[in-house]
PLY file of the C-alpha trace (Angstrom):
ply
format ascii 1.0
element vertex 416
property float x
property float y
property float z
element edge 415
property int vertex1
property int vertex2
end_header
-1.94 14.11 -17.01
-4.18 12.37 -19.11
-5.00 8.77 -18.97
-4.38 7.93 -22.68
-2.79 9.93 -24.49
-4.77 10.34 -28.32
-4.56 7.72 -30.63
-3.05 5.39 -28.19
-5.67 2.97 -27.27
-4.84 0.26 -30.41
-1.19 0.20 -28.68
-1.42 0.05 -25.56
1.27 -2.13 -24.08
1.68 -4.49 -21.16
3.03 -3.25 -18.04
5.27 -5.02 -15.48
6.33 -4.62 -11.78
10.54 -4.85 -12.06
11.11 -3.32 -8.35
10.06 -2.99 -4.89
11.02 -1.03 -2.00
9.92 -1.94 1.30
9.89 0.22 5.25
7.74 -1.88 7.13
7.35 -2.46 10.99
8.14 -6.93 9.66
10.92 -6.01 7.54
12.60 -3.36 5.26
13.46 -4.47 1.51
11.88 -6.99 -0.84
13.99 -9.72 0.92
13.10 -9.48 4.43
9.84 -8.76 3.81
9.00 -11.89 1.50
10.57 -13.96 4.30
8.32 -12.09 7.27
4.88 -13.01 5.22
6.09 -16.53 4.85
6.78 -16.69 8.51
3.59 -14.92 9.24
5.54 -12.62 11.47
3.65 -9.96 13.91
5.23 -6.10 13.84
2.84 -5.24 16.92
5.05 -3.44 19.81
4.13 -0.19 22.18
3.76 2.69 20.73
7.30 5.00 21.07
7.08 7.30 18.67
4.39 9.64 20.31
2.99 10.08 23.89
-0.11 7.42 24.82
-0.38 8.82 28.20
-3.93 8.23 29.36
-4.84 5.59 26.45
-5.53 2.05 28.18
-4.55 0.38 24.64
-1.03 1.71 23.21
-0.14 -1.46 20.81
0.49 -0.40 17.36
3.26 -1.56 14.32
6.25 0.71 14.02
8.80 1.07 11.92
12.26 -0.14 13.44
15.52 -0.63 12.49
14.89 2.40 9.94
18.88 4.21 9.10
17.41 6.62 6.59
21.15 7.62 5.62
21.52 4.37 4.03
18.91 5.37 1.62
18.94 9.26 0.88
21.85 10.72 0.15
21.19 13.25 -1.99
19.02 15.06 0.83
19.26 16.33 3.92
17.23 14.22 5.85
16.62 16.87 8.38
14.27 18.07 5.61
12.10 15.34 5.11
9.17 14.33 7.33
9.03 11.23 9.03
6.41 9.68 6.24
8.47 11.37 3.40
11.71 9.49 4.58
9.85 6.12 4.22
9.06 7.21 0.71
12.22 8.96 -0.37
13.57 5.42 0.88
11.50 2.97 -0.84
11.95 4.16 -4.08
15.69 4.20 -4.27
15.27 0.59 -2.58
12.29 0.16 -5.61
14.61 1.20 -8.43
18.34 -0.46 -7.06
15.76 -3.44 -6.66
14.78 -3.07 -10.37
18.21 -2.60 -11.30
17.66 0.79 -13.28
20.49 3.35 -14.05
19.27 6.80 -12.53
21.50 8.62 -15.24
19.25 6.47 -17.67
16.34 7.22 -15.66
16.90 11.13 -15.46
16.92 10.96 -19.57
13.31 9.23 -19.51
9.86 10.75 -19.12
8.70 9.39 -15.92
5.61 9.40 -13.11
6.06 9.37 -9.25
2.80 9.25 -7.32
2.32 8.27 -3.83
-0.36 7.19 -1.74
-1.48 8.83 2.09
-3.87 9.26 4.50
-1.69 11.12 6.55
0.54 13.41 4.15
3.09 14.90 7.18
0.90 14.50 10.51
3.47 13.32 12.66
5.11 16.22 11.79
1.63 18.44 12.75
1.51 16.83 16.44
4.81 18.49 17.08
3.57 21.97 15.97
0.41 21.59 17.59
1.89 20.67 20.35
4.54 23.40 20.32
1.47 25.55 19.42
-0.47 24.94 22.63
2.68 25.00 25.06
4.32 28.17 23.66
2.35 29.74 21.03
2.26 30.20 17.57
5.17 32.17 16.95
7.13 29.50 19.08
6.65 26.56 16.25
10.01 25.63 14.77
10.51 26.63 11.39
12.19 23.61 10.27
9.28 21.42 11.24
6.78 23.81 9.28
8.95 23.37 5.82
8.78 19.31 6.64
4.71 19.37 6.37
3.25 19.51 2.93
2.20 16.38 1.49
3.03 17.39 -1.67
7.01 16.32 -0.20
6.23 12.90 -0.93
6.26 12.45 -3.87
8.83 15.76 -5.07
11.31 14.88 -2.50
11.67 10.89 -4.54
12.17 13.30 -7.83
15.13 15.34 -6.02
16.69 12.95 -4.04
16.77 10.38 -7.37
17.57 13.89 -9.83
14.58 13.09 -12.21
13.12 16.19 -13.65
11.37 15.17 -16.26
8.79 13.88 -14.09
4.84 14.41 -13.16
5.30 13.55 -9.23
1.78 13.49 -8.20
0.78 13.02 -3.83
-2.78 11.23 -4.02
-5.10 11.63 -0.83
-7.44 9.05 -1.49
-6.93 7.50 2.38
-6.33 4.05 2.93
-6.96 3.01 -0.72
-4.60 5.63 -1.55
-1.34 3.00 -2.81
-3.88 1.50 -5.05
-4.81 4.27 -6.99
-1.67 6.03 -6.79
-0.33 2.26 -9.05
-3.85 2.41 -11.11
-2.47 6.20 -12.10
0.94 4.62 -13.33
-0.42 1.65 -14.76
-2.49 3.93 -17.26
0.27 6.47 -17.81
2.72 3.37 -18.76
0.28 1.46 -20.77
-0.88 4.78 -22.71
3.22 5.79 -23.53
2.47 8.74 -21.76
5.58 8.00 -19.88
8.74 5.18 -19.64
8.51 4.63 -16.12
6.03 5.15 -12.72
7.46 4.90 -9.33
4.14 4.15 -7.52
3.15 3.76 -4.05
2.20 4.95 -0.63
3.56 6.21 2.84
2.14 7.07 5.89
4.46 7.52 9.21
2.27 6.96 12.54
0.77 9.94 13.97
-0.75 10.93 17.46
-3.70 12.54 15.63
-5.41 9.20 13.34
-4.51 6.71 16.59
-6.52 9.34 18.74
-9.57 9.37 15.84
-9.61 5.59 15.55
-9.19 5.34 19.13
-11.84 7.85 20.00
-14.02 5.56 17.27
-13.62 2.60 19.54
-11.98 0.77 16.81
-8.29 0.56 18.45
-7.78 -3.39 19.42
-6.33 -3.89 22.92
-3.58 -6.20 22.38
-3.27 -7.41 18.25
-5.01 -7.87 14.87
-7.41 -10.23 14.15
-8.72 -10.03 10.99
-11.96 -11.84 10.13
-11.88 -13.83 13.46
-15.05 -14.07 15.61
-13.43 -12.83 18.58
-11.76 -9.18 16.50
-11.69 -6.35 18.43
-10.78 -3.60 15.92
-7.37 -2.45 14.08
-3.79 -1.66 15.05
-2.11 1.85 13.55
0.94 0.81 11.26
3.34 2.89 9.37
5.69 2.36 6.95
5.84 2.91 2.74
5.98 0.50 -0.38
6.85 1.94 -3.94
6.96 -0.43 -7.03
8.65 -0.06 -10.72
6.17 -0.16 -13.32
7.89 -0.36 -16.64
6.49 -1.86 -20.20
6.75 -4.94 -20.61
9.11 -4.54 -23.87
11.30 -2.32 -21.36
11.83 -5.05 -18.85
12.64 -7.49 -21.20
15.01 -5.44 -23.49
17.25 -5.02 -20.00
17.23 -7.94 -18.97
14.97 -7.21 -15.62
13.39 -9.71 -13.46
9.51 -9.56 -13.38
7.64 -9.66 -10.46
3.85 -9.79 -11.90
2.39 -7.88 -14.62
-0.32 -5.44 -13.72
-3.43 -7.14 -15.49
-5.52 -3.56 -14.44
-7.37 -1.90 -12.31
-10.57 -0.40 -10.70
-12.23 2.62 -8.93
-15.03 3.81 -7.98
-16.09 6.43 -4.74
-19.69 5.87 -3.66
-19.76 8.52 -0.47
-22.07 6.53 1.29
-21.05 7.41 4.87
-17.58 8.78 6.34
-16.59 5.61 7.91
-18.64 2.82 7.12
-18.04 0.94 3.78
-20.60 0.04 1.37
-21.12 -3.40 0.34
-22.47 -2.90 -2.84
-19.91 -0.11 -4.17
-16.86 -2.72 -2.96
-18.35 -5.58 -5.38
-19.09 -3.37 -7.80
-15.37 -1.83 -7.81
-14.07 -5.56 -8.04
-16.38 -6.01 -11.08
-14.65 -2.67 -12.37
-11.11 -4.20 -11.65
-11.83 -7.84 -13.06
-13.29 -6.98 -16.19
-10.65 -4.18 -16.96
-7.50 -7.07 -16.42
-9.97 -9.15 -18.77
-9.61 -11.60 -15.80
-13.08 -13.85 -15.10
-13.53 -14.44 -11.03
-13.59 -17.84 -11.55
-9.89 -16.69 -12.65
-8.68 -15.26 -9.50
-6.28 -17.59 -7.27
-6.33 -15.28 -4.16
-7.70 -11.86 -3.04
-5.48 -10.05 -0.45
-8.56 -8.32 1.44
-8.43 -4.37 3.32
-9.11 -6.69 6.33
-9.04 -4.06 8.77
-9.86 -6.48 11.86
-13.33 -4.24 12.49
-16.38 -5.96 12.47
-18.01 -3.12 9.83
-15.45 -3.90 7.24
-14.68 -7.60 7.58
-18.20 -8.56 7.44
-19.00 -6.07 4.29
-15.80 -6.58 2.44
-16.11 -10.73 2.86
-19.76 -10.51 2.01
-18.65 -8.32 -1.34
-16.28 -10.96 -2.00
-18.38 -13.74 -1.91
-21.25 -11.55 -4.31
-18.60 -11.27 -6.97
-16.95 -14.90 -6.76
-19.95 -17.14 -5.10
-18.70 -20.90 -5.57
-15.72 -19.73 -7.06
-14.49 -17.93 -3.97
-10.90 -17.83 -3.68
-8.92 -18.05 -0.17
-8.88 -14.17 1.38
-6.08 -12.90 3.27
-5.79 -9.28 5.71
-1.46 -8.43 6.04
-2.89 -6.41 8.37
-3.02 -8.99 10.68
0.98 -8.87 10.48
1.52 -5.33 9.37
-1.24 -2.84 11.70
-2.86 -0.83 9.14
-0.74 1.79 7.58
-2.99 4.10 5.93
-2.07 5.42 2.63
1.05 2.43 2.32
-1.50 -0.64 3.48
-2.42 -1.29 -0.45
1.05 0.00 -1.79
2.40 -2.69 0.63
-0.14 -5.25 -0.32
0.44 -4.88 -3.88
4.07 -5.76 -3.22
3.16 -8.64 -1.13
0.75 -9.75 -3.87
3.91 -9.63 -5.89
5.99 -11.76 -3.99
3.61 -14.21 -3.24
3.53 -14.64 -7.48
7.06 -14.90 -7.48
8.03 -17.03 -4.86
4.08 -19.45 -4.86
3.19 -18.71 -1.56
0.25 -17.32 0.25
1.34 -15.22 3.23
-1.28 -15.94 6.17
-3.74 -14.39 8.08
-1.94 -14.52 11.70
-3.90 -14.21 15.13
-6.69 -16.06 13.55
-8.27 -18.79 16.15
-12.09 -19.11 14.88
-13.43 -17.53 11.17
-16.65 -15.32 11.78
-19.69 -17.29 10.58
-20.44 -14.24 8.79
-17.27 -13.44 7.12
-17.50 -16.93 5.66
-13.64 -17.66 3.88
-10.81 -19.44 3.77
-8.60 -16.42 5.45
-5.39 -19.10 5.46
-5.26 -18.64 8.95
-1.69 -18.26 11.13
0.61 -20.27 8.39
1.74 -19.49 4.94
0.78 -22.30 2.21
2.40 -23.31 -0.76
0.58 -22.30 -3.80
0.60 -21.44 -7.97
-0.45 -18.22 -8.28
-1.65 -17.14 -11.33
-3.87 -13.99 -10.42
-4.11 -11.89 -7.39
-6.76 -9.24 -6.25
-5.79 -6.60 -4.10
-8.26 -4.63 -2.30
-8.11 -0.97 -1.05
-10.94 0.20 1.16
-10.98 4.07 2.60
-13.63 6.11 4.17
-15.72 8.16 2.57
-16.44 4.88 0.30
-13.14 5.33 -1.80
-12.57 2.02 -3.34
-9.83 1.18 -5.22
-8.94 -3.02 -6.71
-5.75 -3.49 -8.50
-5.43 -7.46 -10.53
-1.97 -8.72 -10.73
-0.86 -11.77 -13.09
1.94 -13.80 -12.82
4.06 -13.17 -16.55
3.77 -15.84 -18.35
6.89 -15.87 -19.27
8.83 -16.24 -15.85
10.21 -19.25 -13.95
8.93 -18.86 -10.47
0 1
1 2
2 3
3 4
4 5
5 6
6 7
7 8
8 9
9 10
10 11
11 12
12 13
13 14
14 15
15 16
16 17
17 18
18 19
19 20
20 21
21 22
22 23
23 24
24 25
25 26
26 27
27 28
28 29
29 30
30 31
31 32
32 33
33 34
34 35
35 36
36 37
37 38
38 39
39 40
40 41
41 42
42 43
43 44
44 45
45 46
46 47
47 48
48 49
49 50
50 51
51 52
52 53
53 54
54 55
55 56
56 57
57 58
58 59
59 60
60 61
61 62
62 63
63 64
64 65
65 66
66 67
67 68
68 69
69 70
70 71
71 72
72 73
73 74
74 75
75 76
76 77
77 78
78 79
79 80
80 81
81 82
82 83
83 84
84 85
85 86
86 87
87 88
88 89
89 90
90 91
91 92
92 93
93 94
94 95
95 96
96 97
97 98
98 99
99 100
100 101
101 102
102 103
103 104
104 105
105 106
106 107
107 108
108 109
109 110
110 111
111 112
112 113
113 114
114 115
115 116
116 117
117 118
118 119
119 120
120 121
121 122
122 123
123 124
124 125
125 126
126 127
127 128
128 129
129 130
130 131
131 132
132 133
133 134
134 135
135 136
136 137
137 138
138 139
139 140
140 141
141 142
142 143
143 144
144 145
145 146
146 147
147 148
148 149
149 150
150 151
151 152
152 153
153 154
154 155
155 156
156 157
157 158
158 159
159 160
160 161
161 162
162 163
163 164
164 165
165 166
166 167
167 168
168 169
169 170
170 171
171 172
172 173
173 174
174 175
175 176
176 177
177 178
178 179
179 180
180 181
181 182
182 183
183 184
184 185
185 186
186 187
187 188
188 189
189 190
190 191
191 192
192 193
193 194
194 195
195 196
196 197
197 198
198 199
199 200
200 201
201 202
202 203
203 204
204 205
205 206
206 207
207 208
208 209
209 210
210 211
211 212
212 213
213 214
214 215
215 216
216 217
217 218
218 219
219 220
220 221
221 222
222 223
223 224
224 225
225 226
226 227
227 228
228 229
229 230
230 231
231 232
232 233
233 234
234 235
235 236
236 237
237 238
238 239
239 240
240 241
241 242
242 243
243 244
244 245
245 246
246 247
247 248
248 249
249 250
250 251
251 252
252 253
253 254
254 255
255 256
256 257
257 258
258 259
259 260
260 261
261 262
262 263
263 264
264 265
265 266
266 267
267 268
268 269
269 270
270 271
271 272
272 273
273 274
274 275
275 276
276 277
277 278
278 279
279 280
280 281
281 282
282 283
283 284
284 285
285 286
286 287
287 288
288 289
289 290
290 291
291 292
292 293
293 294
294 295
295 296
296 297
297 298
298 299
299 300
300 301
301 302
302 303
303 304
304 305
305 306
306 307
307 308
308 309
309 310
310 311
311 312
312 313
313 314
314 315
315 316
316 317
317 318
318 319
319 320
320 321
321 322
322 323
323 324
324 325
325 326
326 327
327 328
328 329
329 330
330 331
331 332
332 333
333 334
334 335
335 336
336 337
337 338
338 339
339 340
340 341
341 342
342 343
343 344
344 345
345 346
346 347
347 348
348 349
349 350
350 351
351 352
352 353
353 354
354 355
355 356
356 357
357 358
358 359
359 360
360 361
361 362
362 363
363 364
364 365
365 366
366 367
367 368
368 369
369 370
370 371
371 372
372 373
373 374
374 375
375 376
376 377
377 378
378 379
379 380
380 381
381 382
382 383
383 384
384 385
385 386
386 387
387 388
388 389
389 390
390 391
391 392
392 393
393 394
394 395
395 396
396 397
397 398
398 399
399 400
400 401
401 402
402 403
403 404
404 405
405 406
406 407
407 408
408 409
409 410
410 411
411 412
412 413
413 414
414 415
């Protein structure tokens, strides 16, 4: 798919987020969710859903309370992997949330892309495993149809019946939500399409907690992003897919309005496999701003990658503070609540970004007890404030320098 289609750039039209579904380990739904960030609750337990035999750290942020029945009903869930159910999930919670008709829907050109690091590697521990105890010719069957990544974003389009779809899986890692909405907000804007269901998933897996353990990034007990005293990230799951609709759509139904998506930017600067690059980050938030038409001095709050390691806090805050200087606005990490959940982290922060417009609040940055001199921000540390916000930077951060910034505005038009 294109990003414009020809002839379209003089109309280009305003698109708005009308829906969000939420699976996350502080809440499933738009609902509980906005009332977890403004509690600045923790979704840190012990790992369950693999083996951490031998690990001396096994904290991480599950998913629980999850009936996946109560969402898909169209498909046997058997079929789906554990990531795809959190995305088949969210976006029937995304577009009963946005009030849509799915006969309607079906009868519209539409996008579905979704976000991962992961794709289906829960799914690939249990064949590896089954692989190393038994053989090859041992691995169950069912498992191997559950893997492709490609599922999660296809198995939305069956399990809502939309066929006249583009359903896209992006692998761009942990900035993978972000570009996955950048992708819709074009193919709106541009007509291309009437509707984008956008987002990420990513389901816990033995394999990444193992890498990031293994990297010595893995904190012992909780979160702490941008706090002197971090010790490194927690693994999260979970996925978030939004409604992006015109803004002429929304209002001709009657929908409530989140935020309008102001725009977007991207850049990949392959500067090393796991260590971000300062420069590239400020330079994609220059990309971002100046694409919303939004001036720094502009932006009300910037809800940060924050993974909790000392590589990307101090690079990411130091980026932030080359791109806003004086003007820097207060910088908040949900990982500090949420873990970090891969390919959903931006998906999910874009939704909290959202809700924070719609309801003026900014959701805090929990665990926090002393900033790092050389992270230097307001991080809004362990309590929610009260607050107007008019624009909101999300940041998405992945290895191999894959960068992603999406700007959200709050429509002028609605009554928060």
């Amino acid at each position: 798919m294109s990003s414009v289609r020809p002839g379209a750039e003089s109309e280009r039209r305003r698109v708005v987020l009308t829906g969000f579904g939420v699976i996350s380990s502080i809440g499933i739904g738009a609902t509980e969710f906005t009332e977890s960030l403004r509690a600045g609750r923790s979704g840190v337990s012990p790992i369950s859903v693999f083996d951490v035999e031998g690990f001396a750290h096994v904290n991480g942020c599950e998913v629980k309370g999850f009936e996946p029945g109560q969402w898909i009903t169209r498909t046997p869930v058997h079929e789906l992997g554990r990531a795809s159910r959190f995305a088949v999930a969210a976006a029937r919670m995304a577009v009963q949330d946005a009030g849509l008709d799915l006969e309607e829907l079906a009868g519209q050109r539409g996008l579905i892309s979704v976000g991962t690091t992961d794709g289906e590697s829960f799914e690939l521990d249990q064949l590896v495993a089954a692989e190393l105890a038994d053989g090859p010719e041992n691995m169950d069957p069912e498992i191997v149809r559950r893997v492709s990544a490609a599922r999660l974003s296809t198995a939305i389009a069956q399990e809502l019946g939309l066929t006249d779809v583009e359903a896209p899986t992006i692998a761009t890692a942990c900035s993978a939500g972000n570009y996955a909405i950048g992708y819709g907000f074009d193919a709106v804007s541009s007509g291309e399409v009437e509707f984008a269901l956008c987002g990420g998933a990513d389901a816990m897996c033995r394999k990444t907690f193992t890498g990031f353990y293994r990297l010595g990034t893995i904190a012992p007990e909780y979160c702490q992003p941008f706090d002197a005293d971090r010790k490194g990230i927690l693994t999260g799951e979970g996925a978030g897919v939004l409604v992006l609709e015109s803004l002429e759509s929304a209002l001709a139904r009657g929908a409530t309005i989140y935020a309008e998506v102001l725009g977007y930017g991207l850049n990949c600067d392959a500067y090393h496999q796991v260590a971000p690059n300062g420069d590239s980050v400020a330079e994609c938030m220059r990309i971002a701003l100046a694409n919303a038409g939004v001036k720094p001095e502009e932006v009300d709050l910037v809800s940060a990658h924050g993974t909790g390691t000392k590589a990307n806090d101090i690079t990411e805050a130091g980026a932030i503070r080359k791109v806003f200087a004086a003007d820097t606005p207060r910088t908040i990490s949900l990982k500090s609540m949420l873990g970090h959940t891969m390919g959903a982290a931006s998906a999910l922060g874009a939704i909290a970004c959202g809700l924070a417009i719609t309801h003026g609040f900014i959701p805090p940055t929990i665990n926090h007890h002393r900033t790092d001199p050389e992270c230097d921000i307001d991080c809004v540390p362990n309590h929610a404030v009260d607050a107007d916000l008019r624009i909101v930077q999300n940041n998405g951060l992945a290895f191999g320098g894959n960068n992603a910034i999406v700007i959200l505005g709050k429509y002028a038009g609605s009554t928060a």
